[in-house]
N, C-alpha and C positions, 0 to 999 in steps of 0.2 A: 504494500500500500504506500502510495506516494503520497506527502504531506505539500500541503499547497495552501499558501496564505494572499489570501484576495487584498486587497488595501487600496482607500480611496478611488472607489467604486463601491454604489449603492446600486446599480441600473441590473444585477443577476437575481431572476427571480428566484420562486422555490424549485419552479421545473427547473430552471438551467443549474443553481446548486445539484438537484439529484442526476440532472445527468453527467454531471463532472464527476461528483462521488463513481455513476456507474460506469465509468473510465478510470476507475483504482486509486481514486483521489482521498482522503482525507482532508477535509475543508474548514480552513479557519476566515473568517470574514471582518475585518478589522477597517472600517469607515475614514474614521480619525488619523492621516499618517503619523501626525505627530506624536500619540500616544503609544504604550509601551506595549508593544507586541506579546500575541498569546505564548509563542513560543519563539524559542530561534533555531529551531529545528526543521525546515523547510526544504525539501527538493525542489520545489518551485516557488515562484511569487511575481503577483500578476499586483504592479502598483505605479507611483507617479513619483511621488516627492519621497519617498518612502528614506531612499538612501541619501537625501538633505538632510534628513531629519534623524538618522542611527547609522551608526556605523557600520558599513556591509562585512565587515571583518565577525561584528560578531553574529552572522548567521552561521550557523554551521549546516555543513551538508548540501549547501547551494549548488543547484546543476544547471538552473534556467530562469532568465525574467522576461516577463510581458509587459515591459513599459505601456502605458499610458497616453505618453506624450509624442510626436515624432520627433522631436528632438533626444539626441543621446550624452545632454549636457546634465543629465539629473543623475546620469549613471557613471560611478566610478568603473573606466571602461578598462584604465590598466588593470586593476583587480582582478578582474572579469576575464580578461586574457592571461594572466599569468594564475589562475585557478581556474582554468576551463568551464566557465562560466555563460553558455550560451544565450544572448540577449538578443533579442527582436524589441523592432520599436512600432510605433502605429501607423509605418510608413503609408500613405496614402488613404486614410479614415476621413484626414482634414483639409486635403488638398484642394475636394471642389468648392467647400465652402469659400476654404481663402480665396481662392484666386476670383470665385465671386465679387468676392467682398474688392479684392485690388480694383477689380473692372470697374467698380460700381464707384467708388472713389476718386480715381482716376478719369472717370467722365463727368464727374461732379465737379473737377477743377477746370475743365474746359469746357461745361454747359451752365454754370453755376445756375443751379433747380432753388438754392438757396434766397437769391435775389427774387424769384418771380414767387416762392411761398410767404415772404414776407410783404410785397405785395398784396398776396391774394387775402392778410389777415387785415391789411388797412383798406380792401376794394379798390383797391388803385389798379387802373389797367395801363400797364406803361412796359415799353418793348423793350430789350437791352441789345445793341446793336453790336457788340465787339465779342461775340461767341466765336471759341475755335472747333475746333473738328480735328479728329486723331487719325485721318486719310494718310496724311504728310509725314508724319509723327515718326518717330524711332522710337523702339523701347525695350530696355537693356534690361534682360532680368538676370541679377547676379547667383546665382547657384540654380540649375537646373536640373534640379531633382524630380520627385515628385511634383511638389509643388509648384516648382518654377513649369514645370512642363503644362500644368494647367493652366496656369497665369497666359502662356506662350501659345496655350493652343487658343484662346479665347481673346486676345490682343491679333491672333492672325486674322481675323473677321475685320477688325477694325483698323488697324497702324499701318504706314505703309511698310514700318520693316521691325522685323523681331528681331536683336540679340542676343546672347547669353556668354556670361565669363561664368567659368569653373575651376574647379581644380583640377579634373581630369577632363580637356577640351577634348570634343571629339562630334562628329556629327550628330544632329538630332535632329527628330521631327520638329516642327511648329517653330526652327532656329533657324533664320538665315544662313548665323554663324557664330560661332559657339568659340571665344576665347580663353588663353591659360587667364589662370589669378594675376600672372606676372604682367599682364595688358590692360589689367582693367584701367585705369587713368584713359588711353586712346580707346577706351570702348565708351564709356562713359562719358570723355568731352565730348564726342559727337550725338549725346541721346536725351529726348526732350523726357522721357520718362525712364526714372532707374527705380527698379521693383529690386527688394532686397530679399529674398527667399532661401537662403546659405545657412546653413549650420555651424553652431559657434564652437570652435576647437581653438588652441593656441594660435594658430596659424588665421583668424580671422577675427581675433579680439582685438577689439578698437583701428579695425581696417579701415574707417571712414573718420579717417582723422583731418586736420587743417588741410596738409597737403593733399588729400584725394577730394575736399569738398572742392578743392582749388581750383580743381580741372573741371567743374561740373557747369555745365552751358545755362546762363543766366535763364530765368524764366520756366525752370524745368518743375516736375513734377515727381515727387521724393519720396517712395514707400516703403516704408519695415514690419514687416509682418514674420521675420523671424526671430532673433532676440537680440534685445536692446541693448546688449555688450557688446557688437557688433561697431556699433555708433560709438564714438568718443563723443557724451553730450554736450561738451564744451566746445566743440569745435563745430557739431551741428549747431548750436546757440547763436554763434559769431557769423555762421554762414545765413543762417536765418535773418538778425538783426542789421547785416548786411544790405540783404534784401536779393540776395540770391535766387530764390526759387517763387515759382508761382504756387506752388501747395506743399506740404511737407503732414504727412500721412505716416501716424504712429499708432501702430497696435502693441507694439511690446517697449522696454523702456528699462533701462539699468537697475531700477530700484521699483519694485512693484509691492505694492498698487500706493499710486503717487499720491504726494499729501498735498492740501490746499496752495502751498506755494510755488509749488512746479512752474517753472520760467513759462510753458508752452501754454497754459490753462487759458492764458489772454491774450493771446497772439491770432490776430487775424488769419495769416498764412498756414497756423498750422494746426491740422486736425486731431485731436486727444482721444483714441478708441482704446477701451479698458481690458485689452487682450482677450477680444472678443471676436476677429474675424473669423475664426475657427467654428462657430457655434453653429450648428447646423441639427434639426429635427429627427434626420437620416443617421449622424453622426453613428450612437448606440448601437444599431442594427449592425454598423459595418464592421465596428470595435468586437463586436459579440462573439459576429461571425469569425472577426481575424483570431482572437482570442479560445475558440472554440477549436478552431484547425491545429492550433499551438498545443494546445494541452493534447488534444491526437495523437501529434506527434511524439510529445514529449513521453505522454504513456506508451507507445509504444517502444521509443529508445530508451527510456529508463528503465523501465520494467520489464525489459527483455521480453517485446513483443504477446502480451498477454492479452485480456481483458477483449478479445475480437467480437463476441458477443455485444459486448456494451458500445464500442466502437462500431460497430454498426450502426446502433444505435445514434449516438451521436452525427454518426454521417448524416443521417434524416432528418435529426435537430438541424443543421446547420442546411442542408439544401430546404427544409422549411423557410429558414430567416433567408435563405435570395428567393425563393418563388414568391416571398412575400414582396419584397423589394421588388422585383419585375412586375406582380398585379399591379402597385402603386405606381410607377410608371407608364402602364398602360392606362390605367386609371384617370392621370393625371393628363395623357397626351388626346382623352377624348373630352375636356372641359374645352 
């Protein structure tokens, strides 16, 4: 029996508890991460903040985690590799929300819907003549992951040309053309909108300092929707105050969740979202499912292949939660 500790996640009900028990699980369920765990005896553990908040040193017996988050900045990853430690993250649960959400923002600095709603509350009907249009447009999404690739596919409709800088340049769908890290300054002077979608490791903390705001083409359009250490905030501040860009669009942000004096709270230019482009209705269903595959697997490699009955079982759980997902889709496509 494989011991397996849930943490910060409430959305498993009693059926999905008993069908992980009938995949050889032993189930502890622990809401709170910051509180002290039932045990520290776990082969598995399915959580977010969990190891911000305890030391992963003292779990003992760890074989496997199901991050939460798609980012793998919450997970001590050398650990992990130097105790063979297999980690999976939520890669792609969160991607269509965001890149929604960048679209939706991003067209919102170049239609401003804001000016004509504040009309509509005083009855004034008055036209604003200097609207732009993202036809012309460049737009550099910096890490082309997941994410970026949703951002990229959904900018191809509208921009006239997609970028992306990486660390591992190489061709991609939905990319014109896809630069190393070591380029970005010439990817980015030439691009009216830079989407920032990169995962935060050494190699990309406080990357968007003095000297890269430096290069960034006046009147542009600035998003972070992956994590706020990425930004040196003092150096975005100056680029700001400046008068550098035409919107600056933040979902995430060095020190969360910000207090009343945050420089950006009264800044015309730039928009304050409470790392919430992620949010999505759908989100659960997809988390479930990826999270239900994992424990599959894991029962099967850890437990030297046993438990085929109840893995069955589970198989039907989980092609349930996408036949649902697809009705909802058709669902939706005949309103």
């Amino acid at each position: 029996m494989l011991k397996l500790l849930i943490a910060g996640s409430s959305a498993f009900t009693e059926r999905d508890i008993n069908i992980i028990q009938s995949m050889g699980y032993a189930v502890d369920v622990m809401e709170q991460e910051k509180t002290e765990p039932p045990s520290m005896f776990y082969d598995v553990i399915i959580c977010n903040f969990l190891f911000v908040n305890h030391d992963i040193s003292r779990f003992h017996n760890l074989k496997a985690v199901q991050l939460l988050s798609a980012g793998l900045d919450r997970m001590p990853m050398g650990y992990a590799a130097a105790h063979n430690i297999e980690v999976k993250n939520a890669r792609g649960i969160y991607s269509i929300p965001i890149a929604e959400y960048v679209v939706m923002t991003t067209l919102e600095a170049y239609k401003d819907p804001f000016y004509f709603y504040e009309n509509q509350k005083k009855h004034r009907w008055e036209k604003k003549r200097n609207l732009d249009e993202l036809s012309d447009k460049t737009i550099c999404v910096v890490g082309t992951g997941s994410v970026g690739s949703e951002v990229a596919k959904r900018f191809s409709v509208f921009a006239g040309c997609v970028i992306g800088v990486d660390i591992q340049p190489m061709k991609k769908l939905f990319f014109q053309k896809v630069y190393g890290l070591q380029q970005i300054k010439g990817a980015i002077e030439n691009s009216n909108v830079i989407v920032l979608t990169l995962p935060l490791t050494n190699q990309t903390y406080h990357m968007f300092d003095d000297d890269l705001f430096s290069a960034v083409k006046p009147d542009s359009v600035f998003v972070n929707v992956s994590r706020g250490d990425i930004v040196e905030e003092g150096a975005l501040k100056r680029a700001v105050d400046a008068g550098k860009f035409r919107s600056v669009v933040l979902d995430v942000f060095e020190h969360e969740p910000l207090d009343e004096e945050y420089w950006g709270w009264d800044s015309e230019c730039v928009r304050v979202i409470p790392h919430n482009s992620f949010v999505s209705r759908r989100n659960e269903e997809r988390m479930k499912k990826q999270i239900m595959n994992s424990l599959k697997e894991w029962s099967c490699k850890l437990a030297g292949g046993g438990y085929k009955v109840s893995l069955f079982l589970a198989e039907h759980y989980i092609y349930g939660i996408a036949l649902r997902c697809v009705m909802e889709d058709m669902s939706y496509a005949g309103r």
